[in-house]
DOGU-180315 format. One record per residue: z, x, y of N, C-alpha, C in turn. Coordinates in pm, whole numbers, padded with zeros to 5 digits, always signed. Example, Ala and Ser with C-alpha at 12.3 -4.5 7.8 and 13.67 -1.06 7.14 Angstrom:
+00780+01319-00569+00780+01230-00450+00780+01320-00330;+00708+01285-00225+00714+01367-00106+00787+01290+00003;
END
This chain:
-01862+00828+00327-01756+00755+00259-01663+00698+00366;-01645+00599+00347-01549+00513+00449-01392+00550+00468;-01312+00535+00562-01180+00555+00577-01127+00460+00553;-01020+00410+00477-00933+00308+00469-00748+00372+00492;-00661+00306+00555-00537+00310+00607-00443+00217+00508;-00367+00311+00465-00263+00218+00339-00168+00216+00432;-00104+00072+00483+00029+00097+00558+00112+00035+00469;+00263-00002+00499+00374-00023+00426+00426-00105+00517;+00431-00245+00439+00499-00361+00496+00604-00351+00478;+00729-00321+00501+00858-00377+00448+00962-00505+00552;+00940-00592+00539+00966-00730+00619+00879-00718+00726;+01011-00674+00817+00915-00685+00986+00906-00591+01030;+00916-00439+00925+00876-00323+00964+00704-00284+00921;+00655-00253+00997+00511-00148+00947+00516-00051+00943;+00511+00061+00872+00468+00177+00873+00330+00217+00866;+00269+00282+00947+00157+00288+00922+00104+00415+00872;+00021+00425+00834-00087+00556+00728-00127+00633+00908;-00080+00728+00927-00143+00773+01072-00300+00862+01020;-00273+00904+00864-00431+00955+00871-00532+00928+00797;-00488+00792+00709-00597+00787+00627-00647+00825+00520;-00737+00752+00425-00790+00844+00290-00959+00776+00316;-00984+00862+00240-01155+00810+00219-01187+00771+00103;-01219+00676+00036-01267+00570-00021-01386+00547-00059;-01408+00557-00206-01621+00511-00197-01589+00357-00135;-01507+00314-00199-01563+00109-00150-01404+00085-00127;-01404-00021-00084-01256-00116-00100-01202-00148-00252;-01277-00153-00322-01202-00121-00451-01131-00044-00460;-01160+00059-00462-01097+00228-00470-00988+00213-00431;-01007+00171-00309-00872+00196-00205-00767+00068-00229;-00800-00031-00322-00763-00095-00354-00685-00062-00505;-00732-00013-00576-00655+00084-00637-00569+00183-00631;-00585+00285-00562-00507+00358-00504-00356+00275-00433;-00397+00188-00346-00276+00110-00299-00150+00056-00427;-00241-00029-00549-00156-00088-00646-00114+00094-00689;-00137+00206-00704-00107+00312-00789+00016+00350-00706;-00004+00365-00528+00059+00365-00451+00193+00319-00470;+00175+00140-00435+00344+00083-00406+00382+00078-00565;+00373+00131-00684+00445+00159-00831+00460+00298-00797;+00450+00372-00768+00495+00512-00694+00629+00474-00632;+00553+00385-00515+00717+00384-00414+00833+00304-00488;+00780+00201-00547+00892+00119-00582+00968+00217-00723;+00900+00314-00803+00983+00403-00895+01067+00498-00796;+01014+00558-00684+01096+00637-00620+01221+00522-00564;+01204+00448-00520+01294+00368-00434+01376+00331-00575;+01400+00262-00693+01474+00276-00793+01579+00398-00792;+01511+00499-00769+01628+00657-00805+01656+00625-00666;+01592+00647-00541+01688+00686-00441+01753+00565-00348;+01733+00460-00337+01796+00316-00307+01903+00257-00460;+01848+00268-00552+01894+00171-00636+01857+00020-00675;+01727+00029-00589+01650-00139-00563+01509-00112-00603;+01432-00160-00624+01279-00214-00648+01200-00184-00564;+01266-00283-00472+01166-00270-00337+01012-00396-00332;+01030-00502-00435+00922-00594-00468+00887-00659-00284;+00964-00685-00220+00928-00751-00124+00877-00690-00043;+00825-00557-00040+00751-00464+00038+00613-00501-00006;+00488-00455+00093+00369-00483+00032+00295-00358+00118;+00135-00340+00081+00064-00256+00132-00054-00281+00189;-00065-00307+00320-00169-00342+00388-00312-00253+00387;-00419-00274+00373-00558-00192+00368-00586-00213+00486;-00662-00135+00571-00715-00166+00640-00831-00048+00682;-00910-00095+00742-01051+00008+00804-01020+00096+00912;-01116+00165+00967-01099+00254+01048-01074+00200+01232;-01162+00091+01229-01099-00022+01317-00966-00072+01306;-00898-00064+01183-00726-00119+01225-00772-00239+01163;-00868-00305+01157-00884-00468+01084-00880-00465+00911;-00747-00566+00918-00710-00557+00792-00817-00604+00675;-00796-00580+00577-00886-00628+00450-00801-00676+00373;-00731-00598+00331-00652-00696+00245-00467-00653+00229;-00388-00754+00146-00259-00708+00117-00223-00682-00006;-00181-00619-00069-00138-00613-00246+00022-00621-00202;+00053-00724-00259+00223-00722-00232+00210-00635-00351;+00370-00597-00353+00431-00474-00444+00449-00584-00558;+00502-00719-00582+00524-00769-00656+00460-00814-00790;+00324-00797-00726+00224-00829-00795+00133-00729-00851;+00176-00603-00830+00164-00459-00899+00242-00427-01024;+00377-00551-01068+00402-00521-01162+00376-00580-01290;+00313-00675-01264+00235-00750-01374+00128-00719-01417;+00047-00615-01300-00077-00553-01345-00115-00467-01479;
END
């Protein structure tokens, strides 16, 4: 099963996933990410007082090469 890295865009900050999850496919982990930033953005509501929409969540492989982005924004229409 493959490793994929959920990091956390927030502007011109990255945070990055230092360990990873394992994943059957990029779907998965593509899921997990949208389940992810509606996680953060409910926590960030109670403890900011903000949303947090302009944050997003980068995928990426075990190489560091990205696959894809799910902005947070677009997790709430889902």
């Amino acid at each position: 099963m493959p490793v994929f890295y959920l990091h956390i865009s927030d502007g011109d900050e990255l945070i990055r996933d230092p360990e990873g999850a394992y994943f059957h496919d990029l779907d998965a982990a593509r899921a997990e990410a949208i389940h992810s930033a509606r996680e953060l953005m409910a926590d960030s509501i109670v403890s900011e007082g903000r949303i947090g929409v302009e944050r997003s969540m980068e995928v990426s492989d075990e190489l560091g090469v990205r696959l894809l982005i799910v902005p947070f924004r677009e997790t709430v229409a889902m």
